[in-house]
Structures are given as structure tokens and as C-alpha cells.
N, C-alpha and C positions, 0 to 999 in steps of 0.2 A: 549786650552783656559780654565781657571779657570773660573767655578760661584760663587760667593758668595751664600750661603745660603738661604738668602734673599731673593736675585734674582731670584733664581730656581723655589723660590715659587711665586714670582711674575709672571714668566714666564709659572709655570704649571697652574696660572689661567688664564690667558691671550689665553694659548692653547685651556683649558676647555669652555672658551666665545668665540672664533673662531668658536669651534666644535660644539658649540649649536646654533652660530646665522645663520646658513643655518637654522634652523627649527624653528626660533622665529616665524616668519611672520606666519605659518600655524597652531599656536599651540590653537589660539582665541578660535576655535571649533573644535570637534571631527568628523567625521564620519556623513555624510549627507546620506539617502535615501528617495530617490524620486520615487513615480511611477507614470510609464509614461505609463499606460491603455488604458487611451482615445484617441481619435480623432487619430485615425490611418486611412489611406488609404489603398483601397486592391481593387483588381484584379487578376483575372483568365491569364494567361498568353496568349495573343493573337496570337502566332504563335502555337498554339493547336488548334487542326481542333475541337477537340471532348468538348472543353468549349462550354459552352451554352454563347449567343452573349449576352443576360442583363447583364455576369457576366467581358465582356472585358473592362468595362468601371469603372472607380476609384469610388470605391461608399465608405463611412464612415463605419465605425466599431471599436469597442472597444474591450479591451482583457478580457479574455478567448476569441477566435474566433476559428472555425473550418468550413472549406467550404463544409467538409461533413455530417453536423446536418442533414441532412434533404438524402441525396442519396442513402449513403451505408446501411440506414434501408428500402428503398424500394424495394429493390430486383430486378433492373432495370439495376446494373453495378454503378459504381461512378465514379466521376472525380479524378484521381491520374497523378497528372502531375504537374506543375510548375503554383509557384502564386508568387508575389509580393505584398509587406504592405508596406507602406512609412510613415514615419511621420515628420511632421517640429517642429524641437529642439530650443529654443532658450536657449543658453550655457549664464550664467549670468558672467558679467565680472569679480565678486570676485572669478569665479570658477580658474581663468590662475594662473599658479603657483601650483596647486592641483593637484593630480590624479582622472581623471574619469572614472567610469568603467560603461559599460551596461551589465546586466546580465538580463539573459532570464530563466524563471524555465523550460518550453520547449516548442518545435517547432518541430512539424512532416513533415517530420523526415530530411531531410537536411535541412539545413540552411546557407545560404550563407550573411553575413554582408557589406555593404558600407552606410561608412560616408561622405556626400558630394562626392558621387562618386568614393571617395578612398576604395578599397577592405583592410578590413581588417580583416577575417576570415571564417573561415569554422564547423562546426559543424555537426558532427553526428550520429544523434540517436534520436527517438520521445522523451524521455522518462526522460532523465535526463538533471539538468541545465548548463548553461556554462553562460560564462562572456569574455565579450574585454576589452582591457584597449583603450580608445578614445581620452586620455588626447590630443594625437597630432594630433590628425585627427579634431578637433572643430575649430571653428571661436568664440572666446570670445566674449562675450557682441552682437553676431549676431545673424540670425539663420540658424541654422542646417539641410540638410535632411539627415535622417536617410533613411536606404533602407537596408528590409530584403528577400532575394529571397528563396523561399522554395518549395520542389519539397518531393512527398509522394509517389516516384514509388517504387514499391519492386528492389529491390537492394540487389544481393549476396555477397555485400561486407559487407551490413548494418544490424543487428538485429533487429528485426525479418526480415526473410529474403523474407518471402511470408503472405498474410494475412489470409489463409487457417483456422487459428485459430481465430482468432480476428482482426481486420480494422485497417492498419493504416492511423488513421486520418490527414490530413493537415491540417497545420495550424497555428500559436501563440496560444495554445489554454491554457495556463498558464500565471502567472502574468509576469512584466518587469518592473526591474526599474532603477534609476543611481544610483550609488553607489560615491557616491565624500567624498574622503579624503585628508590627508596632504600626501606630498609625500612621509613622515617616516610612514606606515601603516602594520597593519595586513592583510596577504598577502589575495587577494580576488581572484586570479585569478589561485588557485591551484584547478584545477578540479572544479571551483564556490562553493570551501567548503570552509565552514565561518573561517579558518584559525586557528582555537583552535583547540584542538583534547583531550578529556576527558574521562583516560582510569582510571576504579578501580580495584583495588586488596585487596584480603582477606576481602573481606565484610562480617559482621557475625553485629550480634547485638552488641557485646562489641566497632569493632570499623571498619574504612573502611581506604585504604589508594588511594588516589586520586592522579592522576599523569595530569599532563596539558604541551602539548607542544605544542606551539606556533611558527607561525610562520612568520617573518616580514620582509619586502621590505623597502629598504632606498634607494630613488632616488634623494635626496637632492646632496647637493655638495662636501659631506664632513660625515662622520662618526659621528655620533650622539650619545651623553651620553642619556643614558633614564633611566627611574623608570620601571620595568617590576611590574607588583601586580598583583594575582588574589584572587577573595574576595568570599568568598561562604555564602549567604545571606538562613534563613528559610523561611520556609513560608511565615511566619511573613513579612519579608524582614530584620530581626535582625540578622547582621553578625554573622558568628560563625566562620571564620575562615580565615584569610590573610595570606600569603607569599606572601614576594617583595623582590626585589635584581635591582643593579644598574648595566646598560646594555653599554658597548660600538656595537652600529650597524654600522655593516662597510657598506657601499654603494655596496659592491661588492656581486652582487648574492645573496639568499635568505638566512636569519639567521634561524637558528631553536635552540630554548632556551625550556629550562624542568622547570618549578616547581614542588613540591610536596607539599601534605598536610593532616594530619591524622586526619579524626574527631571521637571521643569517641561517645559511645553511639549512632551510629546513627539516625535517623530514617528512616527505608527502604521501598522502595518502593514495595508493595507488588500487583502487578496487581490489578484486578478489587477491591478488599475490602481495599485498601487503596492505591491507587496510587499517593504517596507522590512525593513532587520535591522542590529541590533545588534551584537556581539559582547561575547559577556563572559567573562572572563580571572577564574579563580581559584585563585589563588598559594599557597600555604604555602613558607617559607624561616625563616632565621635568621641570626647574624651571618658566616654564612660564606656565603652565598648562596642559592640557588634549592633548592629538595629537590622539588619538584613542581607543575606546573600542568594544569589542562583547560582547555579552551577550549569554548565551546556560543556556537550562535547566540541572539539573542534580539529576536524579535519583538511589539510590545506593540500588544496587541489585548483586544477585547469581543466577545464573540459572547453571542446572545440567540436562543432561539426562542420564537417567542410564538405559545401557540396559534390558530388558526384564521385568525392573521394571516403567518406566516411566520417566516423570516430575516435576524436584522439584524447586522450587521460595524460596529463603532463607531455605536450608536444609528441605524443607519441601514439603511432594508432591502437586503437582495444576495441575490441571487435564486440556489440550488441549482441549478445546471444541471447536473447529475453522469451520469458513467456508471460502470460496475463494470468492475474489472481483475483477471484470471488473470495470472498471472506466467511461463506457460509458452510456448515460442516453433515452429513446426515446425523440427525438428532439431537443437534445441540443449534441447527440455525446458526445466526451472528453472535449469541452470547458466547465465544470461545475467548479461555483461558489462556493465560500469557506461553503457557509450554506448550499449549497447542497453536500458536501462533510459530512457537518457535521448530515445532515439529514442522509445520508446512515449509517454513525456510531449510529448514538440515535437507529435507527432501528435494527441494529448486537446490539449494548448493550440490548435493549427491551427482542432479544430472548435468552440472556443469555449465549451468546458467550465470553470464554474469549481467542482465538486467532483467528487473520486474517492471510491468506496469501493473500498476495495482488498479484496479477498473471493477466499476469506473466510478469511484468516490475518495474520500479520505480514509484511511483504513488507521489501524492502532498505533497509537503513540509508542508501544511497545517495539511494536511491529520495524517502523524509522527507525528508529535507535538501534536497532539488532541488523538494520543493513548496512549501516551506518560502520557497525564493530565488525562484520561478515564481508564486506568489502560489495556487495550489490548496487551498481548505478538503478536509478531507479526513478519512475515515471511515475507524480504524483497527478489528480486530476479530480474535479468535480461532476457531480451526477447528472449535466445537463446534458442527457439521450435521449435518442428516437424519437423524441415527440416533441413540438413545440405550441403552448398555449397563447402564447402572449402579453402572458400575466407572470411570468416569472421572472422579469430582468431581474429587479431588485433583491430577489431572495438569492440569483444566480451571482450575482454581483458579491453581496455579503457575503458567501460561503466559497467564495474565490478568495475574498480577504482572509476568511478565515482560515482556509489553507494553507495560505503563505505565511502568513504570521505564526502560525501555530508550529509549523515545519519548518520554518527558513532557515536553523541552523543545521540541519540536519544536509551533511558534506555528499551524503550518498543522492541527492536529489539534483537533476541536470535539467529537467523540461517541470512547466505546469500546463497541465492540457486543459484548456478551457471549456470545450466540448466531442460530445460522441456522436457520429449520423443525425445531427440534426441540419435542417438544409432551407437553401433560400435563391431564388430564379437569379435576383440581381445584386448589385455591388450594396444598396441602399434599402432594401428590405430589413424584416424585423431581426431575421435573425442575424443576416450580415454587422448590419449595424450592433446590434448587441454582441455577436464576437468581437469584433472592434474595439467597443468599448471595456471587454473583458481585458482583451489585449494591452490595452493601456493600461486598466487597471493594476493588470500582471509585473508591466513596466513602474509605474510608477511603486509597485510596495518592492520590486525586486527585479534592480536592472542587468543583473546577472548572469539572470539565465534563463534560458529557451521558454518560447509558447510551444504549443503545439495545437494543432484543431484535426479533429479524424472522419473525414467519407468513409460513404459506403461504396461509392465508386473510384474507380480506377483512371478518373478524369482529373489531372494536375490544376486545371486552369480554373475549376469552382472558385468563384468569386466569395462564398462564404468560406472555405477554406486557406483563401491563401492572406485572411488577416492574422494570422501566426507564423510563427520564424519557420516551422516543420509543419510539413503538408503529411499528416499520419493517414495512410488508407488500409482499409479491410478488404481485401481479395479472400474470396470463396470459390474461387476455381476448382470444380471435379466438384462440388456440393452445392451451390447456390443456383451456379451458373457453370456452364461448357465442360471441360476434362480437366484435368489436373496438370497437364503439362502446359495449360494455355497459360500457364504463371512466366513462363519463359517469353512468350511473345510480349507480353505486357509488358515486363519491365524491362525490356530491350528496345520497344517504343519509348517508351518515356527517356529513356539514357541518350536517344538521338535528338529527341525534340526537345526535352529540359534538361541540359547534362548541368545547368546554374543552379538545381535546385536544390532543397533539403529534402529530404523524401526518407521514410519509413515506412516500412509493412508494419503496422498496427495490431490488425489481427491477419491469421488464416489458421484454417484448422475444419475438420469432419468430426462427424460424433462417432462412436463405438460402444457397445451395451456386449461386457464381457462375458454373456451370459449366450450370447447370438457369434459361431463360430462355422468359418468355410472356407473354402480352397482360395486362395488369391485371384477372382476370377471376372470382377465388377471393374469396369472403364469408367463410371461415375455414380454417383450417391444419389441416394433418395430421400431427400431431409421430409417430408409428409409420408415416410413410409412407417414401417412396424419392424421392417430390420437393418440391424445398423452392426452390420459385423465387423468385428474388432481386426480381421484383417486388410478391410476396406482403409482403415485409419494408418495401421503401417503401408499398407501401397503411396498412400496420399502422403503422409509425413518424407517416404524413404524419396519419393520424386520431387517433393517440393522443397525439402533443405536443398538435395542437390543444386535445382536451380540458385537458391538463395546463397548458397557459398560461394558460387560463381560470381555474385555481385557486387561488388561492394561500394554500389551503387544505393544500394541498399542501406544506410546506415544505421540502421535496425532493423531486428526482427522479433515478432514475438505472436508466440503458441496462443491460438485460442481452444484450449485455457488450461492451466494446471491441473487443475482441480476439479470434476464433475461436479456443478451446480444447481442447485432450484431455480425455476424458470415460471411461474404460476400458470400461466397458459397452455405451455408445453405439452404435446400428448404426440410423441413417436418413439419410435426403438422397443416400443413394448413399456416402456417406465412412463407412469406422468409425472407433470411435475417438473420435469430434470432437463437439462442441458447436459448431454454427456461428450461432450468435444475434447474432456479433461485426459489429460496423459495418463491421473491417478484416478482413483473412483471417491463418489460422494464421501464414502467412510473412509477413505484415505487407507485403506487397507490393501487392496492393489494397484501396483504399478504396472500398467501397461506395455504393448509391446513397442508402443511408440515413444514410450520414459527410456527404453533401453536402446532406442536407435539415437538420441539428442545426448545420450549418457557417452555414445561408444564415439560421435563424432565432436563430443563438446568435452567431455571431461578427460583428460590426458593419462586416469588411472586405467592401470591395464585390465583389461577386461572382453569375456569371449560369452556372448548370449544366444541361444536358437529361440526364434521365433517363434508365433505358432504353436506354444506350450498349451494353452489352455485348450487347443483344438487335438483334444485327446481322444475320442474316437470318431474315427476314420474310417472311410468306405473309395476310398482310392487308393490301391495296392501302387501306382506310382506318379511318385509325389515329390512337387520341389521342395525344399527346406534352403530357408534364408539364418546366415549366420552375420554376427554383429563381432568384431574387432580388430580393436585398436592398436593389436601386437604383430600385424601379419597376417598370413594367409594360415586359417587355421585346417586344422583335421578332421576331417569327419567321420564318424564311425557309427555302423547300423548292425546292431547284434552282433556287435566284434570286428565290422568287416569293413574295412578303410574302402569312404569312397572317394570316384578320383573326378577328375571332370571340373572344377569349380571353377567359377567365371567373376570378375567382378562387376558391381550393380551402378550405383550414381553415384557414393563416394569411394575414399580408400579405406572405408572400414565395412564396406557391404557385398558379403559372398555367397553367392547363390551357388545351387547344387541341383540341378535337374536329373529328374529319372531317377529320382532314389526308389530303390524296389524295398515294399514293404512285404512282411509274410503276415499271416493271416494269425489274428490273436496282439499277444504282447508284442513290442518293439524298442527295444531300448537304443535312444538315439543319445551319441555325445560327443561335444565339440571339445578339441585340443588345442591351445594356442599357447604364447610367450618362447621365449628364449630358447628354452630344452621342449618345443613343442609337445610338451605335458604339466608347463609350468601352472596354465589355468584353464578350468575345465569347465563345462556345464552340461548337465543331463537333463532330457524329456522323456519319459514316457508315454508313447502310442500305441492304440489299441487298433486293428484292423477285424471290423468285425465282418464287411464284405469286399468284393473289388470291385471296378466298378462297372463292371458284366456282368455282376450277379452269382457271382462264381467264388 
């Protein structure tokens, strides 16, 4: 059969309005998110002998929630078993016709989903998000019960496999919300990663080149013409740059589409002294409007490590100053609030930290994005520690994906750590090979940027270790094992024998229980003891940065650990429970004296601190006092009276004072420092109630 000409083109529009009016109806609005926090129901599972009976019965709560706020820091054993949270939906009736998704940011640690009773998934892992698509499990314009069943027992199939290291909490103890689109969308339900994926190459100052691949779901009736765009806005929010192209989405299976785009001159994002960001906007529409966008930040950066020389940020070095973060709080456990997330960073920012490892899980969605604007390089990593069953590749494998995809746009993120002290004799064992395979897998969602894998030993050549770009190891020098100064022999070995490698201090760090005070007087720790005094932690910190400065060999370093944490095992320093290695305390209410030695040699604001505050009364009439700053050599004064004598310690900012004579009763001690040596000041109050003759 002949067309006329004419015809043909009558006929190719008439196609093109077939293939659009499946997606007219849903094109009104883009992308709804809803959150559904509140007015949740929960309960302790009642065929558990070991729930407490107030907890069998439906009582209200809102998300963040954790049913272990209050157990696993008692030291008493905690509830780990099965709970249920229900809440009633009502599904509005312009939703019918749309896709609706629920996604969870996380739930410890299984998670079992029914809508109206219908099962429709399973999830697992505390730590990272997921999402269901619900579209057909709702009742339009009715309502809904949702029903999440979640159970927190250790599990050899599940990561972490035991809580030996840190609790895993139960619970919703992250945000939840619905996700409603048109049924032409940006896919939501790949791993709950926002569906963009924002990769750069060759970034330099002259110019950066930006790649974006997309990915979209068509569940309409019919294959869809669309506008593909993505728009890269400054600061400002003043475009600087669009590619668009015109899409046929076939309905069949997922599409994945690439744009490119080079911007000149960029502006980079340079960690903490300029931690600039983009915005970029990726559209899909058609002639009737919008059908869906996301939004991601974006940050254009370089990162390099190079061995036996360091860390460089845009071809230039920037020095690792990190510490590790728990994510749990006293009394509130893992359900913490986005301002209490954002309080934990103002305080890492305060002492002058410019990387976190967050350890050892996925931590808040929040959390990224706030390092991301804060300027923090940052070490993201999954829960595979201390222990290995055999039975966990595949759950470790999935929540590696889930990682990456879930964070990959996120600028401030340089390493993914595959795992923590777990270990294996030869090149071809279980775990070796499963780091391996991790490794790869790291590579293949994200060839970007660094693995890393973390000992407990100070051995370079572990064969399970060195299947990651960074060989991370944890020294406990003066607490584990030997003195505190054998940090210096150790990584002066390794600088001769593997000066080719990558190499980070992962963890070190001693506990302190600021309740337990005494003279500077202990050459090493007693981690199975009952006292763990807070100046044992400044000895330890003030000699082992020194070392660590010296190195930069070193291409990171990081505090174990910010933050005093739950530990369920744990029974020393007098506290159960607790891991107190933290700079700050469990309630984040004080800062230690060892926050103010990383303040005075990391943060560049001026500042003069005497140590030793909390250790306020005294039975040695004479006593050294250690002063902390960054402005010089300060003054010291004891009841008025300028002493003289100061010496300095292992850096340029640590001045000790031997033979300060104290008198018997009050003593009012105060440091001078800055410009006009009175410009900044700080006072202690000491009491001498004997000397230490008795006299």
C-alpha cells in the first residue's frame, strides 16, 4: 500500500498523540513526597517470653524510634527480638493512576512490609534505605494499614553479624515517607537510590567534565516521547549549564540514558575552606508539562592519594585530620534527630577535623549532605566486623550496593570501606575472596574512588587486606598492646619496608570515664580494668598526634572515637555498657581534655586551655599543669603569681609547667595567651585538701 506524503505525516502525528496520551493524565504535577513520621503504632511482640508486659500493648510513637533508647546502655542485657509498628494511611483518590512508593531510610535490622495484610517485602540490614512500590496493594480514597514487622536478633546471614562491637538497635529509628509519581518516573526503587547517578572526570581549575546517567521506569500503556534535561544551577541558583535531548521510553524494563556536560572555569569544591556546591536539576517532561524531577547536589573535586606522600584535594595536599563516629546518643540510642546529627558535626567541625569515618555502617542521609555543605572528606563503609560467619557474602555484597548507590553523589565521600578486622590465613579463603569480590563490586558500581579494608594489626602484607586500594589499620599502642610511644617504631617500619603503599591509621585511641581523675602518672592502660582516668587519654592523645604529625606517611588519621558509645558486652572504667574512648561523652555534654588538645593543634582559631580541669581536688601541693596554645607561649598564673619555667611538650602548641606549688585549700589557676598576652584566657579552680606527706 502506497502513502501519500501527506498522509505519512498526518499519520506520524497522530502516532506521536497516541504515544503521549498514556502520560497526559499524570503530567499536572511532578513527584510528590510525603512524610509519614507520625502517629505510628508499636508493640513488643507478645509471643516473646523476655518483653516486658507495659511494652505488649499498642502504644503511639513517632519516627526516629528505637525500643532500645533506654536497655542496651544499662548494662542489664536488652530486648532483641521482634516488634511491630502499624500505621493507618489514607491513600488520597487522585493518587489511582500514579506510582506509589514507601521508602524507609532504616529499620533494624529486618524488616518485614504488609499493606492491608498483603506481604509485600522483605529488607535486610539496619543501616541502609530501601523502598516498595505499594501502587497496588492501596485502597484509593480509603484507608490503609500499613504494617512493619522488625526483628534485631543477631543473624549469620545479616551484617553485622554479632553486637560485640556496637548494638544493633531495633527499630524505625530513621525517617519514612511516600514517594508518589506519574507512572513515566525516575526509577525510585533501584536500591532507594535517587535514580541519577553524577560522575566527574578531569576536574582541574580550567574545566570539569560531568557525566549523568539516569535512570527511568514507564508503566504507562504505551512508550513515551519525553524531554530528557539536566540543568546545573550556582550557588546563586543562576544556570550555567543544560543538555537536553528527546527520549522515546519504551515500557519494557528499565531505560538507562547518559548526558554529558563541560563546565569552564569551575568552581571547586575545596573541603572545609570552601566547600562549594552545585545543584543539579534532572527533568523528564513532555508537551503537557513536568512528569518528574530530582534534584542532587554537586560538588566538583579531585581527590588523590599518593603513596608515602599523602592526600591531595585539587592537586594539592590537605591533610586527613579525622576522627570515627557512632551514631548512638545516651537515651535516645540510634533514633537521633536531624539537629542532633547536625550538633555532632558543629562539634567534629569546632575541633578542627577535616575527615569523618563514619564506622562502621551507612549512617543519615542527612548526615552526607551536611558534610557534603560543611566541607568534611569522609569515609563511608559497611558493617562487615569482627566476626565472620560464612553465611553473609550475599547480604554483605547487597548493602555494599546499597551504599554506593544510595551516596554516590555525595562530593564529600573519597573511600568505600568494604570491611572492619575481619581476617583470613591465605590469598583464597572465605574472606579474602569475599573482600575481593567486594572490591570489585566497589569498582564496578564506582570507579572513582578508593576501597579501603581495615586490620587489627599493624602487618602491611595481610593478604586479606591488601585486596583494597588503602590498607586501613587500627593501632592500640599504650592500651591494647606495649606503650604509647611504640606508635613511632611502627610506622617508621613500614615507611622503609612499604614506602609504595597507601596506608591510614584507621583507628587508635584509649578510654577515659571523666568521673575517675589523677596525676599524669600511668606508662600504659588497663582496658579489663575498673579505672580509666581521663588523664591517661590526654598522655595518650598528646604523644600520639605528635608522632602522627611527623608522618605523612600517614595519609590519614582518625580518633577512636568522637563520641562515647554503647558497646553491649562492655564492662570496664566503672560504666557498663559503654565504650568511652570518645573525645566527647555519651550525652555529648562534655568535651574532654583530649577534644581540646585536636582543637588547639587542628583548628587554627586562637585559643589557650589548661588541662586537668575536672581533676579539682588535689592532695599534691606540687604539680605539673599542661597548657594547650595555638597563640604562643602562654602565662601562667597561681593565685596571682606568674610562674616561670615552661618547657614545650610534642607539638608547638603543648606547654608544660613543672613544680607549680599549690597552697592548701582554694587555688585559682589561669592561663594568658594572644597578641597582648592577656588577649585570651582560661581559669581552673583547684582545691588542695592535703600534700602529699600528709601535711
Amino acid at each position: 500500500m502506497m502513502i501519500k506524503p501527506g498522509s505519512a505525516l498526518l499519520l506520524l502525528t497522530a502516532l506521536m498523540l497516541l504515544l503521549s496520551s498514556a502520560v497526559k493524565s499524570q503530567n499536572k504535577s511532578g513527584r510528590q513526597v510525603i512524610s509519614i513520621n507520625t502517629d505510628w503504632q508499636f508493640k513488643k511482640d507478645a509471643n516473646r517470653r523476655d518483653a516486658a508486659l507495659t511494652e505488649l500493648k499498642w502504644k503511639k510513637v513517632s519516627v526516629p524510634h528505637t525500643w532500645n533508647d533506654q536497655d542496651i546502655q544499662a548494662g542489664k542485657g536488652f530486648y532483641a527480638g521482634d516488634a511491630i509498628y502499624q500505621k493507618e494511611l489514607t491513600a488520597a483518590a487522585d493518587w489511582k493512576g500514579k506510582r506509589v512508593f514507601i521508602r524507609f531510610e532504616g529499620v533494624g535490622s529486618v524488616a518485614r512490609l504488609y499493606v492491608n495484610d498483603r506481604y509485600i517485602g522483605e529488607h535486610k540490614g539496619s543501616y541502609s534505605a530501601f523502598a516498595f512500590d505499594i501502587s497496588y496493594a492501596l485502597k484509593y480514597g480509603e484507608k490503609n494499614k500499613i504494617e512493619v514487622k522488625v526483628n534485631n536478633e543477631e543473624r549469620e546471614d545479616v551484617i553485622p553479624i554479632n553486637n560485640r562491637l556496637f548494638p544493633i538497635y531495633g527499630g524505625i529509628y530513621r525517617p519514612v515517607s511516600l514517594i508518589i509519581t506519574n507512572k513515566l518516573n525516575i526509577a525510585v526503587t533501584d536500591f532507594a537510590a535517587p535514580g541519577v547517578y553524577i560522575s566527574q572526570q578531569d576536574v582541574s581549575a580550567k574545566s570539569a567534565e560531568v557525566k549523568i546517567k539516569v535512570k527511568l521506569e514507564n508503566k504507562s500503556e504505551a512508550a513515551a516521547p519525553v524531554t530528557l534535561s539536566t540543568s546545573i544551577y550556582d550557588a546563586t541558583g543562576k544556570l550555567v549549564k543544560q543538555a537536553e535531548e528527546k527520549l522515546l521510553v519504551s515500557r519494557q524494563g528499565e531505560q538507562i540514558f547518559h548526558q554529558q556536560l563541560n563546565l569552564l572555569s569551575p568552581h571547586l569544591w575545596n573541603g572545609i575552606k570552601d566547600p562549594y556546591l552545585y545543584k543539579t536539576v534532572v527533568r523528564i517532561s513532555n508537551e503537557n508539562g513536568l512528569i518528574d524531577e530530582v534534584t542532587q547536589s554537586l560538588g566538583l573535586r579531585k581527590f588523590e592519594m599518593k603513596p608515602g606522600k599523602g592526600f591531595y584535594l585539587n592537586d594539592e595536599p590537605y591533610r586527613l585530620l579525622g576522627v570515627c563516629r557512632h551514631q548512638d546518643k545516651q537515651d535516645e540510642g540510634n533514633a537521633l534527630s536531624n539537629a542532633q546529627h547536625l550538633a555532632d558535626l558543629e562539634d567534629i567541625k569546632e575541633m578542627g577535623t577535616t575527615s569523618i569515618r563514619f564506622a562502621h555502617y551507612q549512617q543519615s542521609e542527612y548526615l552526607y549532605s551536611k558534610c557534603d555543605s560543611m566541607g568534611f572528606v569522609i569515609w563511608a563503609e559497611i558493617p562487615f566486623v569482627n566476626a565472620v560467619s560464612t553465611k553473609e557474602a550475599g547480604n554483605a555484597k547487597s548493602q555494599l550496593r546499597e551504599l554506593i548507590r544510595q551516596n554516590y553523589n555525595h562530593p564529600s565521600i573519597y573511600v568505600w570501606g568494604l570491611h572492619n578486622e575481619v581476617y583470613g590465613k591465605t590469598p583464597d579463603d572465605y574472606t579474602a575472596v569475599l573482600t575481593r569480590d567486594l572490591d570489585d563490586i566497589s569498582k564496578t558500581e564506582d570507579p572513582d574512588r578508593y576501597t579501603v579494608s581495615v586490620s587489627g594489626y599493624g602487618e602491611m602484607d595481610r593478604p586479606t587486606n591488601l585486596n583494597a586500594d588503602i590498607q586501613g589499620m587500627n593501632r592500640y599502642y599504650g592500651w591494647y598492646e606495649g606503650r604509647i610511644g611504640d606508635l613511632e617504631q611502627w610506622v617508621s617500619g613500614l615507611e622503609q619496608k612499604f614506602p609504595d603503599y597507601r596506608m591510614v591509621l584507621s583507628e587508635y585511641g584509649t578510654e577515659a570515664n571523666i568521673a575517675q581523675q589523677e596525676e599524669l602518672s600511668r606508662d600504659t592502660g588497663n582496658p579489663s580494668g575498673q579505672v580509666w582516668p581521663e588523664a591517661y587519654q590526654q598522655k595518650f592523645h598528646e604523644i600520639q598526634w605528635g608522632i602522627i604529625e611527623k608522618h605523612p606517611y600517614i595519609a590519614a588519621s582518625y580518633v577512636w572515637n568522637m563520641f562515647d558509645f554503647a558497646v553491649p558486652p562492655a564492662n570496664g572504667g566503672s560504666v557498663p555498657a559503654r565504650n568511652m574512648k570518645g573525645l566527647v561523652t555519651f550525652d555529648r555534654k562534655v568535651k574532654k581534655d583530649a577534644f581540646y588538645w585536636y582543637k588547639a593543634n587542628w583548628n587554627p582559631e586562637p585559643m589557650v586551655y589548661i588541662a586537668g580541669r575536672r581533676f579539682n581536688k588535689r592532695t599534691n601541693g606540687n604539680t605539673t599543669v599542661t597548657v594547650y596554645s595555638n597563640t604562643g607561649t602562654p602565662t601562667l598564673l597561681v593565685n596571682g603569681k606568674k610562674i616561670s619555667g615552661v618547657k614545650t611538650g610534642n607539638t608547638k602548641v603543648h606547654y608544660i609547667f613543672e613544680n607549680v606549688k599549690l597552697q592548701k585549700g582554694k587555688n585559682q589557676v589561669e592561663a594568658l595567651a594572644g597578641k597582648t598576652a592577656s588577649e585570651l584566657k582560661d581559669h581552673v579552680e583547684w582545691t588542695l585538701t592535703t600534700t602529699a606527706t600528709g601535711k
